[in-house]
Each structure stands twice: as C-alpha cells, then as structure tokens.
KOLGU-553840 format. One record per residue: residue in three letters; residue number from 1; x, z, y of N, C-alpha, C in turn. Coordinates in Angstrom, 1 decimal. Layout:
<pts>
+-----+-----+--------+--------+---------+---------+--------+----------+--------+--------+---------+
| res |   n | n.east |   n.up | n.north | ca.east |  ca.up | ca.north | c.east |   c.up | c.north |
+-----+-----+--------+--------+---------+---------+--------+----------+--------+--------+---------+
| ALA | NUM |      X |      Z |       Y |       X |      Z |        Y |      X |      Z |       Y |
...
+-----+-----+--------+--------+---------+---------+--------+----------+--------+--------+---------+
</pts>
This chain:
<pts>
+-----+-----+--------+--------+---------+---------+--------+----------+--------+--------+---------+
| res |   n | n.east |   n.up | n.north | ca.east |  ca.up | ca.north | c.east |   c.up | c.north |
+-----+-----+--------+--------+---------+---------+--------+----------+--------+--------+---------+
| UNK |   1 |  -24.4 |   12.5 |    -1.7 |   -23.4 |   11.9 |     -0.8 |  -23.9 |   10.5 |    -0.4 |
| UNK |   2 |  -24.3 |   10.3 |     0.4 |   -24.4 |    8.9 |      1.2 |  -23.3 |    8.3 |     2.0 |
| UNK |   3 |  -23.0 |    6.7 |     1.7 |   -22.4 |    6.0 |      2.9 |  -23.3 |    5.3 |     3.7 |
| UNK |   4 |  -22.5 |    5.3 |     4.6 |   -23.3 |    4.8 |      6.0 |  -22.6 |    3.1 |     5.9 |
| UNK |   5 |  -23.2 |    2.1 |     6.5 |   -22.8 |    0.8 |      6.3 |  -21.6 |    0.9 |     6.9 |
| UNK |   6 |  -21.0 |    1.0 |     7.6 |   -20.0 |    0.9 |      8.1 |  -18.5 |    1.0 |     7.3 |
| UNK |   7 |  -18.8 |    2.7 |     6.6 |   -18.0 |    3.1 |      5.5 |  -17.8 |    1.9 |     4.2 |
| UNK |   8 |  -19.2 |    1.6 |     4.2 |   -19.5 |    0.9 |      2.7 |  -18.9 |   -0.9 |     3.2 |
| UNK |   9 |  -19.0 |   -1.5 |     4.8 |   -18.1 |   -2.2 |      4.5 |  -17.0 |   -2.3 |     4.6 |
| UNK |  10 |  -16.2 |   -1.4 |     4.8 |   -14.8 |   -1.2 |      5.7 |  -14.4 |   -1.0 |     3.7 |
| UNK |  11 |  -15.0 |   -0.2 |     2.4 |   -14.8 |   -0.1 |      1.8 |  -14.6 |   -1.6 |     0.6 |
| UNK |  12 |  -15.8 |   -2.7 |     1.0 |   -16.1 |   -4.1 |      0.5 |  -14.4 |   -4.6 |     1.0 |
| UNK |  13 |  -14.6 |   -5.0 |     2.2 |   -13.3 |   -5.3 |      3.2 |  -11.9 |   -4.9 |     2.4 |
| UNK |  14 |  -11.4 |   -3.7 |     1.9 |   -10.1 |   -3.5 |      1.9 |  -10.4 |   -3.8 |     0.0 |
| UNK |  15 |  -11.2 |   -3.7 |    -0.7 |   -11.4 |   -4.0 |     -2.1 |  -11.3 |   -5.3 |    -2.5 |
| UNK |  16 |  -11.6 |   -6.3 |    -1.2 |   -11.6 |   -7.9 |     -1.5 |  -10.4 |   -8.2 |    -0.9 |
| UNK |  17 |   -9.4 |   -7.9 |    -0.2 |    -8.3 |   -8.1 |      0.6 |   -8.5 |   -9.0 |     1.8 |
| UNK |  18 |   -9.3 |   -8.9 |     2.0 |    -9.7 |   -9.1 |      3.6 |   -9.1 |   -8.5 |     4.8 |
| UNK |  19 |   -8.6 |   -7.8 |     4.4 |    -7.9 |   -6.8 |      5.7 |   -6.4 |   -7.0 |     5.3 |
| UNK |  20 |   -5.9 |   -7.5 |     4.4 |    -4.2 |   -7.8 |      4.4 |   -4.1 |   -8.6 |     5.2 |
| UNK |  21 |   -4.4 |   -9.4 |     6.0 |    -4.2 |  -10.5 |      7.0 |   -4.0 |   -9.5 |     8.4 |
| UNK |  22 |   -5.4 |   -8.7 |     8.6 |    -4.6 |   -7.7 |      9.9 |   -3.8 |   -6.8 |     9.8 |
| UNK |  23 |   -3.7 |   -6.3 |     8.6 |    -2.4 |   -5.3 |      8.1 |   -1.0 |   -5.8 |     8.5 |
| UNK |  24 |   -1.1 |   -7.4 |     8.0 |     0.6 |   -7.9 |      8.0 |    0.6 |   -8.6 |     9.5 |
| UNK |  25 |   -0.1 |   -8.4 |    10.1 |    -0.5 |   -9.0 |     11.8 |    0.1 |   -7.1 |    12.6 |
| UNK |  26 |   -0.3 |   -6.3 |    12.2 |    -0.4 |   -5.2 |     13.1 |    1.1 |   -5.0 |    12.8 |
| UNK |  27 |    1.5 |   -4.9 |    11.6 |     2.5 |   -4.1 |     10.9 |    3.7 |   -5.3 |    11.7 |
| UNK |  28 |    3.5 |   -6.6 |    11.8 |     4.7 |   -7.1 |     12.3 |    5.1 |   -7.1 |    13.7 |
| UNK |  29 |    3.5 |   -7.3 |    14.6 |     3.9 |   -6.9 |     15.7 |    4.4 |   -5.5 |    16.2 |
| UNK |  30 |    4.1 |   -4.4 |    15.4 |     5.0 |   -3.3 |     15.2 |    6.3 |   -3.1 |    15.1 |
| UNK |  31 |    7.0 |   -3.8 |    14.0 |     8.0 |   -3.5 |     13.5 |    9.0 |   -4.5 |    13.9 |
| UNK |  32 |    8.1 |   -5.6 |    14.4 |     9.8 |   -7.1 |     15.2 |    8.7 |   -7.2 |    16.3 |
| UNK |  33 |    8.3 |   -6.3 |    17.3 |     8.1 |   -7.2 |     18.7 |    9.1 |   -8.9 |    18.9 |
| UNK |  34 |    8.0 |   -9.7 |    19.6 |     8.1 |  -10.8 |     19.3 |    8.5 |  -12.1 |    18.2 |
| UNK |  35 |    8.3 |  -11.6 |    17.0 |     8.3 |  -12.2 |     15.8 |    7.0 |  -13.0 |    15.8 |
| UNK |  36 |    7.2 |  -14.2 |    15.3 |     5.9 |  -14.8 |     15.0 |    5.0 |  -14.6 |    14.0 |
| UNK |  37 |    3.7 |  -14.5 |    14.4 |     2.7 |  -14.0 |     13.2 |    2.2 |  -15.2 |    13.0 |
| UNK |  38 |    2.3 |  -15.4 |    11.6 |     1.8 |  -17.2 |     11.0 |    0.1 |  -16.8 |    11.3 |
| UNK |  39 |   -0.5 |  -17.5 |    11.3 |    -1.6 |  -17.9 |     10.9 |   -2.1 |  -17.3 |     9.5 |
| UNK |  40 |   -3.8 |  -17.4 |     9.9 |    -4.6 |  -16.8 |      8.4 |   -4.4 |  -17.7 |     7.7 |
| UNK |  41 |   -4.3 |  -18.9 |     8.4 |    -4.4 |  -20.0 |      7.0 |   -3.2 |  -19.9 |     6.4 |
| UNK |  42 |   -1.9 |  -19.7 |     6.9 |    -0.7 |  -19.9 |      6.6 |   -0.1 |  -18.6 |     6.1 |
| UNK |  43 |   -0.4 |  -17.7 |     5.9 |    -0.7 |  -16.2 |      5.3 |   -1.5 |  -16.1 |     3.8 |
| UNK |  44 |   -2.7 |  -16.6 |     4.2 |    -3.5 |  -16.4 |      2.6 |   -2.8 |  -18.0 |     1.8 |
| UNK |  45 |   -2.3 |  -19.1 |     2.3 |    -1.2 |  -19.8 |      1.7 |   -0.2 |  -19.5 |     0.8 |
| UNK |  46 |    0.4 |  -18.4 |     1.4 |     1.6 |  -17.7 |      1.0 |    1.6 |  -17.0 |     0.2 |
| UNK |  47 |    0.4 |  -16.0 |     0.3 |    -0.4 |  -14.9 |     -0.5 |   -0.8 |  -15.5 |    -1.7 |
| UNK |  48 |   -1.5 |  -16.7 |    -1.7 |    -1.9 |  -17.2 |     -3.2 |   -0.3 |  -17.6 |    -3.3 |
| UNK |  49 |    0.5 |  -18.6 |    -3.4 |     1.7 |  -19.1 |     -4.2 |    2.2 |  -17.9 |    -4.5 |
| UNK |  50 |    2.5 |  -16.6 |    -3.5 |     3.3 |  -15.4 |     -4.2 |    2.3 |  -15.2 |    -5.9 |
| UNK |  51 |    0.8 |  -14.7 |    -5.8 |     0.0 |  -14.4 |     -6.7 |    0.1 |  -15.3 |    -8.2 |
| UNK |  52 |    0.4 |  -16.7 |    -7.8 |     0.3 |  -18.2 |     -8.8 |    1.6 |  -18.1 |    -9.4 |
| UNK |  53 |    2.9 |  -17.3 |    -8.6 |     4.1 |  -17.1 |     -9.2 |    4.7 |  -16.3 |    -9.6 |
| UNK |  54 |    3.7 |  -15.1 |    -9.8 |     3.9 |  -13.9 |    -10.4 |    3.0 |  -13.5 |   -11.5 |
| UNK |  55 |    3.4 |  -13.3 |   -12.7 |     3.0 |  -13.1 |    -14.1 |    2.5 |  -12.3 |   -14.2 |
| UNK |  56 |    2.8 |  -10.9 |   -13.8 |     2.3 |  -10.0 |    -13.8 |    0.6 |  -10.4 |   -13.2 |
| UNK |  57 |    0.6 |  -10.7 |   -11.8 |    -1.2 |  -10.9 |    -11.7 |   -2.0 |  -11.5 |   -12.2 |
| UNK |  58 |   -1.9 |  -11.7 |   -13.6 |    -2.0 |  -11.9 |    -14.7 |   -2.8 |  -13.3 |   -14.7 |
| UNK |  59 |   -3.7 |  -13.9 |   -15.8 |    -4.0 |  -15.4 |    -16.2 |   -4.8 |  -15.5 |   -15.1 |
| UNK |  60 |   -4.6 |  -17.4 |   -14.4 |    -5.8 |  -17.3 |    -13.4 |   -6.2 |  -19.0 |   -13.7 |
| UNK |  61 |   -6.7 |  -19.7 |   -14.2 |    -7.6 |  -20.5 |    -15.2 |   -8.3 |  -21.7 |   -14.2 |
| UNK |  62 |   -8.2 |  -21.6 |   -12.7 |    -8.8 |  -22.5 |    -11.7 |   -7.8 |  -21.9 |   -10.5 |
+-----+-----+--------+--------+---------+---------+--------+----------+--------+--------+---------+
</pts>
C-alpha cells in the first residue's frame, strides 16, 4: 500500500489540528449565514484557554 503525498499530508494536517480552524470557518458559515468567523489568531486563542481549562487534556508543563 503506498500514499501519495497528498494523502500523507492531508493525513499530517488533520493529526496536528491544523484543519480545525477551517472546519469551525466552514461549519459556521454553514450553519449561521452571516455570523462572524473570529480570526485564526482569535480561534487557536480560544482553543488553547478551552485545552489549559480542561483536565481531562491532561498535564501541559510550558
């Protein structure tokens, strides 16, 4: 079985969460036409404090 690069990054991509920023971009302009979509910076902001305030995502040391 071979991957083709493409596969192998689209696979790197959704393993590092690199693609939750267009996920929560597609998914809102879907679901609330005209809602505002924050920003990546203001997205992966949010994304870490949810991660730093949840126990479950277990010890993070830096």
């Amino acid at each position: 079985m071979t991957l083709s690069i493409g596969r192998l990054w689209w696979y790197v991509r959704e393993f590092t969460g690199e693609t939750a920023y267009e996920r929560y971009a597609e998914r809102v302009r879907r679901e609330r036409p005209g809602a505002v979509v924050v920003s990546r910076g203001e997205f992966e902001r949010r994304r870490m404090d949810r991660r730093d305030g949840d126990p479950r995502e277990g010890f993070r040391c830096c």
